[in-house]
C-alpha positions in Angstrom: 115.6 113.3 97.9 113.6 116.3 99.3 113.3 116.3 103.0 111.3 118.5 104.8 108.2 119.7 107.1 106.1 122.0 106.2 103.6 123.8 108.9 100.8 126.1 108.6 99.4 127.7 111.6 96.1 129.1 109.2 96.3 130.0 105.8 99.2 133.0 105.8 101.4 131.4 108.4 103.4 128.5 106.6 106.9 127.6 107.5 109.0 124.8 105.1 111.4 123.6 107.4 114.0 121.7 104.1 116.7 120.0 105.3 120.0 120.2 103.6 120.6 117.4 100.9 121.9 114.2 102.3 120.8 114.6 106.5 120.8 111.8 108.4 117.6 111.5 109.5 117.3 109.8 113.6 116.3 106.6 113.7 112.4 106.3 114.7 112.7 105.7 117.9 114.8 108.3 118.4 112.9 110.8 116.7 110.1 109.7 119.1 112.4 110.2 121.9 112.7 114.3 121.0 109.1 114.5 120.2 108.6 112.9 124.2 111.1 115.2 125.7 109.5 118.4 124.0 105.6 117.6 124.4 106.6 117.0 128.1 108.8 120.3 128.3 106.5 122.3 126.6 103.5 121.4 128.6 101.3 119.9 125.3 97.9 118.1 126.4 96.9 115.1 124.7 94.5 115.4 122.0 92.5 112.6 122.7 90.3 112.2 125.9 91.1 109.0 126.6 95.0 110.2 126.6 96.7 107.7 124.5 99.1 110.1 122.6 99.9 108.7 118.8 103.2 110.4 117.3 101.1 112.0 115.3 99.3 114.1 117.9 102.7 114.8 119.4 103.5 116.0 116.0 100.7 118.3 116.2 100.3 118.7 119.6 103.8 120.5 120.0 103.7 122.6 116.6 100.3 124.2 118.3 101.8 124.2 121.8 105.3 126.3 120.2 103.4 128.4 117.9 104.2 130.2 114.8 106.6 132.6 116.8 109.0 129.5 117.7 109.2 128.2 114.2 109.8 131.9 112.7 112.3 132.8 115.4 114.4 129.9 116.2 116.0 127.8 113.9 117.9 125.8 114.6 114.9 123.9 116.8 112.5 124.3 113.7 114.8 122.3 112.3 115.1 119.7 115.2 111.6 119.1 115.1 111.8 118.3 111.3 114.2 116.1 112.0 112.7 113.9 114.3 109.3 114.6 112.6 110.5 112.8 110.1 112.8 110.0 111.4 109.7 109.7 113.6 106.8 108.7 111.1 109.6 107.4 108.4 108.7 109.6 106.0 110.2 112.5 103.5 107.8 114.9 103.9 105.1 116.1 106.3 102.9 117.9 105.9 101.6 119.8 109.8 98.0 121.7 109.6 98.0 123.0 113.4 94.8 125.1 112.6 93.1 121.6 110.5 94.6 119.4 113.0 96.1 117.1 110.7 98.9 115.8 109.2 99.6 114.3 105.5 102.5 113.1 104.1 
């Protein structure tokens, strides 16, 4: 089954983050754990003003906070964040529009 994130930072920065057939992916809570420790190391704001912070505005929150440059340059953490993207939400694929703001699946 196809596994992967892909993020688009407007429409001629995309990055397809695949994971190699058969990866575990982290359990959910887990993956929410790596998404907490990196929107908190990274400095991300919450999205909403009354602060509650769903997983999918971490989701979004830290692709916009890294930028383009981190996903292109380092990949082994492009490929952390896919990884607990999507043990996070449970699913396959994701789909990140930083510059939309949104996320499908």
């Amino acid at each position: 089954m196809r596994q992967e994130v892909i993020v688009t930072f407007g429409p001629d920065r995309r990055f397809e983050v695949a994971l190699p057939a058969g990866t575990a992916l982290p359990a959910p809570d887990e993956g929410r754990r790596w998404l907490d420790e990196q929107f908190s190391a990274n400095d991300c704001e919450p999205l909403r003003a009354s602060g509650k912070v769903l997983i999918a505005d971490k989701v979004l929150a830290l692709a916009g906070a890294v930028g383009a440059r981190r996903f292109a340059d380092d990949a082994d953490w492009a490929q952390a964040f896919a990884r607990a993207t999507l043990g996070a939400l449970a699913r396959p694929v994701v789909r990140v529009d930083v510059d939309g703001g949104a996320l499908s699946y």
